[in-house]
C-alpha positions in Angstrom: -7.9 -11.6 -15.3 -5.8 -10.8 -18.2 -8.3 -8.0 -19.3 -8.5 -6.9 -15.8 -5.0 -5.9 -15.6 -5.1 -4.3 -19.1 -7.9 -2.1 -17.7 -6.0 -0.9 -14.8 -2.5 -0.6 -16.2 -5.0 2.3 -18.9 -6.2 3.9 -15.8 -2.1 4.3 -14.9 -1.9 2.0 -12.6 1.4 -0.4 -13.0 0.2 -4.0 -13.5 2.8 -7.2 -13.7 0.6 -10.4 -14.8 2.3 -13.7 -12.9 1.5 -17.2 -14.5 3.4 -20.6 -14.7 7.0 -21.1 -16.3 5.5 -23.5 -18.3 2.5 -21.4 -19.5 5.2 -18.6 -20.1 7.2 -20.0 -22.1 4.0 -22.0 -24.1 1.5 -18.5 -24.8 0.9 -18.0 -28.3 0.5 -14.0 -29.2 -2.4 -12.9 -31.0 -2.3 -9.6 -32.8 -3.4 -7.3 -30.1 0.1 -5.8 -27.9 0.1 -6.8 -24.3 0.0 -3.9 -22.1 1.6 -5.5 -19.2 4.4 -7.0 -17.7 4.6 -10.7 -17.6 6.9 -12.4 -15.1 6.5 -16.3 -13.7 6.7 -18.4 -10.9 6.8 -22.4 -10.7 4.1 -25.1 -10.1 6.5 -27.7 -9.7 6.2 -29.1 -13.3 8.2 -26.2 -15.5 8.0 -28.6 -18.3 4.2 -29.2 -17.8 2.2 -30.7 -15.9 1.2 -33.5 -18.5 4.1 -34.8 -16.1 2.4 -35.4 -13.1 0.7 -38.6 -12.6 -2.5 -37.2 -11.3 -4.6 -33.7 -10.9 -4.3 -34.4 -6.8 0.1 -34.6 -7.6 -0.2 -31.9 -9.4 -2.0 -29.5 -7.4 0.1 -31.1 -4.3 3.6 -29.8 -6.2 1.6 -26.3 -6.8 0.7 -26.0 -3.0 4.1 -26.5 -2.0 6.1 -24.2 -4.5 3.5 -22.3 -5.5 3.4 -20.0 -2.7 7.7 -20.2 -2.3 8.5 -19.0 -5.7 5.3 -16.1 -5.4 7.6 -15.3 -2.4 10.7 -14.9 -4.3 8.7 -13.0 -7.0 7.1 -10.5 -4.2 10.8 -9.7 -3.0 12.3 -9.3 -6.4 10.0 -6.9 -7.4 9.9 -5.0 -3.8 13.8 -4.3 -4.3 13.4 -3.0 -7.9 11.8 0.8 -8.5 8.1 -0.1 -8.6 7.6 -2.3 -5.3 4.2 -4.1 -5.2 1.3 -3.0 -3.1 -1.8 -5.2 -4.2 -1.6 -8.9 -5.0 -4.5 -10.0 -7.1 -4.9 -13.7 -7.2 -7.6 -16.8 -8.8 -9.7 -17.8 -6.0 -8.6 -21.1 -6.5 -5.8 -20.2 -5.5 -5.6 -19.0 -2.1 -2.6 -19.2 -0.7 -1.7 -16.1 -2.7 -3.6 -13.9 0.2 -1.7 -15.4 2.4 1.7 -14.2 0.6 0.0 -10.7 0.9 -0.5 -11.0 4.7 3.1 -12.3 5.2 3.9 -8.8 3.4 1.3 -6.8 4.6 0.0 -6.0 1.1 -3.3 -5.7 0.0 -4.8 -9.0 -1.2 -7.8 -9.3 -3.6 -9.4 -13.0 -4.8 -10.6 -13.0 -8.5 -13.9 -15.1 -8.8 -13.7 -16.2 -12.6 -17.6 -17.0 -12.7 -20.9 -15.5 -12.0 -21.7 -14.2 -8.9 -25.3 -16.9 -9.2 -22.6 -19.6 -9.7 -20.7 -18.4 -6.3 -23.7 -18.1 -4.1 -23.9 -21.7 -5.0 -21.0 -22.9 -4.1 -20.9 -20.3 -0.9 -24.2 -22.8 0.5 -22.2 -26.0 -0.9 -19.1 -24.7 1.3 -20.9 -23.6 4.3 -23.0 -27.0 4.9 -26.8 -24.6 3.5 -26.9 -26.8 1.1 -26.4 -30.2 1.3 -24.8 -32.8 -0.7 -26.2 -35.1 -2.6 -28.6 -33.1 -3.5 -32.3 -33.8 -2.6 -35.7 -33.0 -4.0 -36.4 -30.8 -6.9 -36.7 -27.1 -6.0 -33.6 -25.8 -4.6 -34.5 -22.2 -3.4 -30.9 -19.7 -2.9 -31.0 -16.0 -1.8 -31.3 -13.6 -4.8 -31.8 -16.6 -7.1 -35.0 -17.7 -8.9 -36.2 -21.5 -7.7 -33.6 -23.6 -9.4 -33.8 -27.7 -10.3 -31.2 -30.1 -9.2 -30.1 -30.1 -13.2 -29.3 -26.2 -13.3 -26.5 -26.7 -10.8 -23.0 -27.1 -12.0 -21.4 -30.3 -12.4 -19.6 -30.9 -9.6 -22.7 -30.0 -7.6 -24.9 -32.3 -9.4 -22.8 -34.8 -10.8 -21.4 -35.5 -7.2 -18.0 -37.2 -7.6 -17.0 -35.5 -10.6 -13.9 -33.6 -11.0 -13.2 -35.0 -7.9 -9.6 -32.8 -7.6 -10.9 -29.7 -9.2 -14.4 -29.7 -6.9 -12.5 -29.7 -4.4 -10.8 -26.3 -5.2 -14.1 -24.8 -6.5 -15.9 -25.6 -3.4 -13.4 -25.9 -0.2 -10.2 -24.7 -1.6 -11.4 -21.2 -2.5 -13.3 -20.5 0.5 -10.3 -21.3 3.0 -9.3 -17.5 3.6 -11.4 -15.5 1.4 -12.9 -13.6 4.6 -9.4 -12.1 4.8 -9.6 -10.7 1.5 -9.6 -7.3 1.1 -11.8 -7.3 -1.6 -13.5 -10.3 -3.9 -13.9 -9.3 -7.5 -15.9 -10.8 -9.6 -16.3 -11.5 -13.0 -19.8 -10.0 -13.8 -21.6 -6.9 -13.7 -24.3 -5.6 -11.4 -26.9 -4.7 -13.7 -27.2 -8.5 -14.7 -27.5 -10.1 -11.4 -28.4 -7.5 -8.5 -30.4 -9.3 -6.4 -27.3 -12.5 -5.7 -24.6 -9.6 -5.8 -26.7 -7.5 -3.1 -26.6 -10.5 -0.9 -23.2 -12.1 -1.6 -22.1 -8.3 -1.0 -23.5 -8.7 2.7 -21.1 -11.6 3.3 -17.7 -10.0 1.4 -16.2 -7.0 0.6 -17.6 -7.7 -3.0 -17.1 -5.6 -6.5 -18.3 -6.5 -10.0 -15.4 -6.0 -12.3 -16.7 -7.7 -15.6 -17.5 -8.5 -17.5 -13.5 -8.6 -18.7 -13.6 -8.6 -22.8 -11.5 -7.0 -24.6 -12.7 -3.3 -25.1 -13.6 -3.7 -28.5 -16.8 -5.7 -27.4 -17.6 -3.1 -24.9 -16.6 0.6 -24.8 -13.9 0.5 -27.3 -12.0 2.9 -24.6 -9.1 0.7 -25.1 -7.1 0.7 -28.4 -6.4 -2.1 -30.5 -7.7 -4.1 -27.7 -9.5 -6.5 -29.6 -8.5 -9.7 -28.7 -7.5 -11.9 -25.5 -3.1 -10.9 -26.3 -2.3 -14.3 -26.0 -3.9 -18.2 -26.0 -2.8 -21.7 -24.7 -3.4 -23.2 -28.2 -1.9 -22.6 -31.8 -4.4 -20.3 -33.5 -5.8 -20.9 -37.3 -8.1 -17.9 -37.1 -8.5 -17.8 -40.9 -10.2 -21.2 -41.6 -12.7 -21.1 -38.8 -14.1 -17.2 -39.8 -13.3 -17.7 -43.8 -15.9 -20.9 -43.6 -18.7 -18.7 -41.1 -18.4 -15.7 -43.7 -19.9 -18.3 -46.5 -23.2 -19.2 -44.1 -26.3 -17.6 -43.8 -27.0 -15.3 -41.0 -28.3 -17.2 -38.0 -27.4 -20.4 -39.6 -24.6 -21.8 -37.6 -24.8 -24.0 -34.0 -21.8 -23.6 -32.3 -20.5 -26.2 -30.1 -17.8 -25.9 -27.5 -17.5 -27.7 -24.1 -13.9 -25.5 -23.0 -11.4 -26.4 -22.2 -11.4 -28.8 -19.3 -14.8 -30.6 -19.8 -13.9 -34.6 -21.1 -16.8 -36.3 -22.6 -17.2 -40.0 -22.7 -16.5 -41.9 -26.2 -20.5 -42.6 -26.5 -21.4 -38.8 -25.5 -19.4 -38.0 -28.3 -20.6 -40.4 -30.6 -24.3 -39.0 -29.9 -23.5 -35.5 -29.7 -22.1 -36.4 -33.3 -25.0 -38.0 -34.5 -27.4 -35.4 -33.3 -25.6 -32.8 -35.0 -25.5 -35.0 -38.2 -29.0 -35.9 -37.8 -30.0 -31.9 -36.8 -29.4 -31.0 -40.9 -28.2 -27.6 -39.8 -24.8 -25.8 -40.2 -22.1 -26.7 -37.2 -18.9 -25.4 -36.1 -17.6 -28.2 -33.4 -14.5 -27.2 -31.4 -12.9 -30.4 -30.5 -9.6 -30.5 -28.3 -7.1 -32.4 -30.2 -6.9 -34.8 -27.1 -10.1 -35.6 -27.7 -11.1 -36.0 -31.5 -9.9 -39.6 -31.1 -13.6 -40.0 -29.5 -15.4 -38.7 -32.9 -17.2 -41.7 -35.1 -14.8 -42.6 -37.8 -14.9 -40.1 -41.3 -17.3 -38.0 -39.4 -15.4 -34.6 -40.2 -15.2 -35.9 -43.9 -19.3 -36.8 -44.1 -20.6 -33.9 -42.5 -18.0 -31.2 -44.5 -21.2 -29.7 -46.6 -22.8 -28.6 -43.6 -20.0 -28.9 -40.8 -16.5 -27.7 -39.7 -15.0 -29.5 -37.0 -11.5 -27.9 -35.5 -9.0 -27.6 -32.3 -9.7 -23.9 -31.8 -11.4 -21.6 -32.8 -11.3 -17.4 -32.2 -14.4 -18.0 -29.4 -15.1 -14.0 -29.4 -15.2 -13.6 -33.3 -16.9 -16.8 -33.3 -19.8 -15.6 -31.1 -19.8 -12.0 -32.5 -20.4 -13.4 -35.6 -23.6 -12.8 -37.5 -23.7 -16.3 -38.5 -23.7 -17.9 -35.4 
């Protein structure tokens, strides 16, 4: 969304980018400059929400001041010289429209995936496709015949995620018909059949995909990199070891940042990657390297490099990976 706003504050249009206090105050800046104006509001847990004592608390506290302090934001910024006209807001979160309406402002939901990954979960929603899944074709509008296995996790794996399924698949889909438009992150060349059809059912535009311009067109200057991150960078380490391997060498391994593996999936995953003989770069959350076999990271330093974070669009652009 970040790179959204960077695109339209180029086009002259004034952008303020809202997040968390916590978040706010947490960013680390990365060398590109940050076009736009950031300003936050509160999710109940200013300090973080490490503090709540589950997701479902958590999202609870956002729900309720969430959409109060968004409130306070909207008529700040309406008495100052640049009022606001549009309010652009995560799907997940979609309370924000209903801000918009109580303002009568224009209100647009960002969908952060692939429009494939939203016609799935706009069947899920609707009751057209029912949970737990059955059988092993499952045949979606726009969408080659799909297996039970190529569905995401908290379609497949019913029960997972339990707090954040419910977001991705009810949550979302409370008011989006209001919208005035659903962007998504994708573009139409890559999936025209699924867009076509979800386009039938919302007011729908491919926005994406949102890299910084430096991957794409280059329109933007000194637009190279994301302008901020959630986690201490160490860019140096992670691109000084990938310059030393051959091209095409490298498997890179990354499960995001809210994926939690079991100790024993870890312990394979380790072991494979061990066993594979290749060259590995393993981004492993802090919070989670407790779960690697003992001296891994030391045997496996000839052909491996296991860190916290890594610079994911350098990594990938990277003629060794």
């Amino acid at each position: 969304m970040l790179q959204f706003s960077k695109r339209l504050q180029h086009k002259g249009i004034k952008v303020t980018f809202v997040t968390t206090h916590f978040l706010y105050k947490s960013l680390h800046r990365n060398s590109s400059p940050i076009p736009v104006a950031l300003e936050a509001i509160s999710d109940g847990y200013d300090e973080g929400g490490a503090q709540a004592e589950s997701i479902d608390a958590y999202l609870r506290r956002f729900w309720q001041l969430g959409p109060q302090t968004l409130t306070e934001l909207v008529e700040k910024m309406n008495a100052s010289s640049v009022p606001v006209d549009c309010i652009v807001y995560d799907s997940i979160l979609p309370w924000a429209l209903d801000v918009a309406k109580k303002f009568g402002l224009l209100g647009a939901t960002f969908l952060t995936q692939s429009c494939a990954v939203y016609c799935i979960y706009y069947h899920v929603n609707r009751g057209l496709l029912k949970l737990p899944l059955t059988g092993n074709d499952i045949l979606l509008p726009g969408m080659p015949p799909l297996e039970p296995q190529d569905m995401p996790s908290f379609v497949y794996d019913l029960g997972s995620y339990t707090a954040i399924s419910d977001l991705v698949l009810k949550n979302q889909f409370d008011n989006i018909d209001k919208a005035d438009w659903v962007l998504c992150n994708t573009f139409y060349e890559l999936e025209e059949e699924v867009a076509e059809w979800l386009g039938r059912h919302w007011p729908l535009r491919t926005i994406g995909p949102t890299l910084p311009s430096m991957y794409l067109d280059k329109q933007l200057e000194d637009d190279k990199d994301y302008g901020f991150s959630m986690f201490k960078q160490n860019n140096e380490s992670c691109i000084k070891w990938l310059n030393d391997q051959a091209k095409g060498s490298v498997v890179n391994v990354s499960f995001g940042s809210m994926a939690t593996l079991k100790k024993e999936e870890m312990e394979e995953l380790a072991w494979g990657l061990k066993a594979s003989d290749k060259y590995f770069l393993w981004v492993v959350r802090e919070s989670e390297q407790s779960k690697l076999p003992e001296n891994f990271s030391d045997e496996t330093s000839q052909k491996g490099l296991v860190v916290n974070w890594c610079p994911q669009l350098e990594v990938l652009a990277h003629e060794a990976t």
